[in-house]
N, C-alpha and C positions, 0 to 999 in steps of 0.2 A: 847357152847359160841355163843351170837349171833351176829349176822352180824354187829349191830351198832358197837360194839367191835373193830373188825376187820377194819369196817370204821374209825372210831376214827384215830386207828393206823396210817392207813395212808392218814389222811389228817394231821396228826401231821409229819408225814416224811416230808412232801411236805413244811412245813414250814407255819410262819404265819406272815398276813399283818400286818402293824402296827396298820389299822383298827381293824384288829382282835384282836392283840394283847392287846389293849384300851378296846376291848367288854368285853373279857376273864378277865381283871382287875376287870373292872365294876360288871362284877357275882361274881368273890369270895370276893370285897368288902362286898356285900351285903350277902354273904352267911357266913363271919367272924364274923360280925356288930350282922349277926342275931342267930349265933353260940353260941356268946360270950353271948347275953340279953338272952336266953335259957338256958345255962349251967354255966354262968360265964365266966372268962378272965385266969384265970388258966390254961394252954394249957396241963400240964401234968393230971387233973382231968376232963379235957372237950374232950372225944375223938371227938365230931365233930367239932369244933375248931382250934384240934388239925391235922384233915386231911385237913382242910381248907387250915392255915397255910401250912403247906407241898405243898400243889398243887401249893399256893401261891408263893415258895421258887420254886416251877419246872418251873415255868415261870416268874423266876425271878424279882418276884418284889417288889420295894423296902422295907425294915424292916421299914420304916417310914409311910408308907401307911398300911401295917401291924397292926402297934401297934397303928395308929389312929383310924384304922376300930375296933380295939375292944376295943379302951374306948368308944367308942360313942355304941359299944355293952353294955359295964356295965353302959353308964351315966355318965361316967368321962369327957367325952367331949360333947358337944349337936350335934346330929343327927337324921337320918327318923327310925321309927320305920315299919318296911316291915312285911305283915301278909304274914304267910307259907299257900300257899295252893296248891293240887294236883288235878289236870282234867286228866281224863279219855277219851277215844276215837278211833276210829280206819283211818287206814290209810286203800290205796290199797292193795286187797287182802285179807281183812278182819285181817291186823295187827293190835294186841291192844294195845297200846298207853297211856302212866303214864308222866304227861306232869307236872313237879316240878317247881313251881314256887314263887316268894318273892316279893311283890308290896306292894304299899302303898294305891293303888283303884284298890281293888277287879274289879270293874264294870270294868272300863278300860281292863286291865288284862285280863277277861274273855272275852270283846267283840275279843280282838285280838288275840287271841287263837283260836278263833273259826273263826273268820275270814279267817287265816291261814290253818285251817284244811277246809274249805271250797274252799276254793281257788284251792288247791293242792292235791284235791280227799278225803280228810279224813272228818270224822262228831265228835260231839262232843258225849260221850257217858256219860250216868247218874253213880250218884255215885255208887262205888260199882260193875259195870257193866265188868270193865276188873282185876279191885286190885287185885284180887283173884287168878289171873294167876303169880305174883309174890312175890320174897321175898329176903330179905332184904341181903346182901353180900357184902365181899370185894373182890375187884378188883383190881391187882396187873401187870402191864405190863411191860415187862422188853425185849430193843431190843436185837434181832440175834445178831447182832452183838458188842454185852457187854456181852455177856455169852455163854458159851454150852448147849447143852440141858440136861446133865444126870448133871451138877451143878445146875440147876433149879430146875429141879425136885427133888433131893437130897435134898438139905435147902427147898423148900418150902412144900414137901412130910411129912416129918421131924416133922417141927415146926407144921403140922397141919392144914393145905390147900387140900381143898376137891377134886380138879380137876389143872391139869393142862395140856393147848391147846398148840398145837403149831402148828402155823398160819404163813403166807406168811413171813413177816418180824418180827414178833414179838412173844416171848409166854405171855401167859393171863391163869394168878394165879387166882382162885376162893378159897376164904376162908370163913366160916363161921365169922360172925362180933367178935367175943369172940377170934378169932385166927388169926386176921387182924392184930395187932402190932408186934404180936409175930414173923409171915413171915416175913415182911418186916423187922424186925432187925437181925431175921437169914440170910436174902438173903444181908443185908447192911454187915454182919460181916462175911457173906463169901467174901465179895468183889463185890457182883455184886449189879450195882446202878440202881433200879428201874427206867422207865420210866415215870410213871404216878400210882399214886396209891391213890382210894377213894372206899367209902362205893357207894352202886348202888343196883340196884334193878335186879336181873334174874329170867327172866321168866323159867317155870320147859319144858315147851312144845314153840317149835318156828316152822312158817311157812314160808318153805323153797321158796324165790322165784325166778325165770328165769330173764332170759337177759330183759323180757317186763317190767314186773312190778318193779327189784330192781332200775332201775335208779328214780322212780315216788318216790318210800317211800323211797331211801334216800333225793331226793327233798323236798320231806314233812317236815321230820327228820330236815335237813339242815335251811328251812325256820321259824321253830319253833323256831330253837336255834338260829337265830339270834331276836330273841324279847330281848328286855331289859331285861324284869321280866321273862323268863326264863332261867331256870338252870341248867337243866336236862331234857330230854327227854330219857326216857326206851319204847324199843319195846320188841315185843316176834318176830324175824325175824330170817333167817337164808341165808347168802348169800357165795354162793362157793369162795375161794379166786381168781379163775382164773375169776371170772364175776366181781369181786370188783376190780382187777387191772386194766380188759380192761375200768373201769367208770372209774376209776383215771386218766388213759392214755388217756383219751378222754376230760378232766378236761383244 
């Protein structure tokens, strides 16, 4: 599992601003909108959509915003239509870097990504250059303290989940994408209520880094995903939990 993983986790402990909580809005608006103009508005035939939704529902927000953002996905309502594109690149340490994003001006878009990655020690890499290092999966996080470990691993072992971690405050369910609904309704119908749960990209190989370089590439990490038009950011990293708590605690 790699260290963004683990970061996620707990900068979600920590809670979010209400700035944050308006960004976080603003991307799965745009990731519904453009879910829904891809697959449709059927949430039970559209599984990306349908994780959309879900995330949307983990940070509660409203079913009104919800079911606007995906008529203006089918056309039912008038909205932006956002082109899917993915950059490539590396951070400190030579991390490679799948930087997911949904804009309306490519050019825009790209200047500030790269901007970003310049700024902050990373470059931007050609097509092709890092994809290769990942693939395609779901992601399943469920806190310590909503379950035990041998109940986790039981429903999600079970239904068909290829790995699962267990990290400082949290474990982290890897599933093949084919066995992504399937966990998650075993792990709902044993009782235990996921934390966060989407499709995501893992790297097969991650580079592990020390007390110098993990605080630069989650800086990096951190500065990307506050752009507008990004959505995701996947690295191949791996950071010890006792190095990921002393950054938190120093936060």
């Amino acid at each position: 599992m790699s260290g963004h993983s683990k970061w996620s986790t707990i900068k979600h402990k920590k809670g979010k601003t209400d700035a944050a909580r308006g960004a976080a809005f603003s991307k799965l608006i745009r990731e519904i909108t453009t879910a829904a103009r891809i697959g449709g508005g059927d949430i039970d035939a559209n599984p990306r959509l349908r994780s959309a939704v879900d995330s949307a529902k983990t940070i509660n927000m409203p079913a009104d915003n919800v079911d606007r953002a995906i008529k203006k996905g089918t056309g039912e309502l008038p909205g932006v239509t956002y082109e899917e594109t993915v950059y490539e690149g590396y951070g400190p340490s030579g991390v490679a870097l799948l930087i997911r994003a949904l804009t309306d001006n490519k050019n825009r878009s790209t200047s500030e990504v790269r901007h970003v990655l310049d700024k902050y020690g990373g470059s931007m890499g050609s097509a092709g250059s890092v994809a290769w290092q990942f693939k395609s999966q779901g992601l399943i996080v469920v806190s310590k303290d909503k379950a035990e470990e041998d109940a986790v691993l039981t429903a999600a072992l079970e239904a068909g989940a290829d790995d699962v971690q267990t990290e400082a405050s949290a474990y982290s369910i890897l599933t093949p994408l084919g066995a992504f609904e399937k966990v998650k309704k075993q792990l709902k119908d044993s009782g235990i209520e996921p934390e966060s749960a989407e499709l995501t990209m893992v790297a097969a190989n991650n580079v592990k880094l020390g007390e110098h370089d993990a605080p630069k590439v989650l800086k990096l990490i951190e500065m990307l995903e506050e752009l507008e038009e990004v959505q995701q950011v996947y690295a191949n990293f791996d950071i010890s939990d006792e190095i990921l708590e002393k950054i938190a605690a120093a936060e």
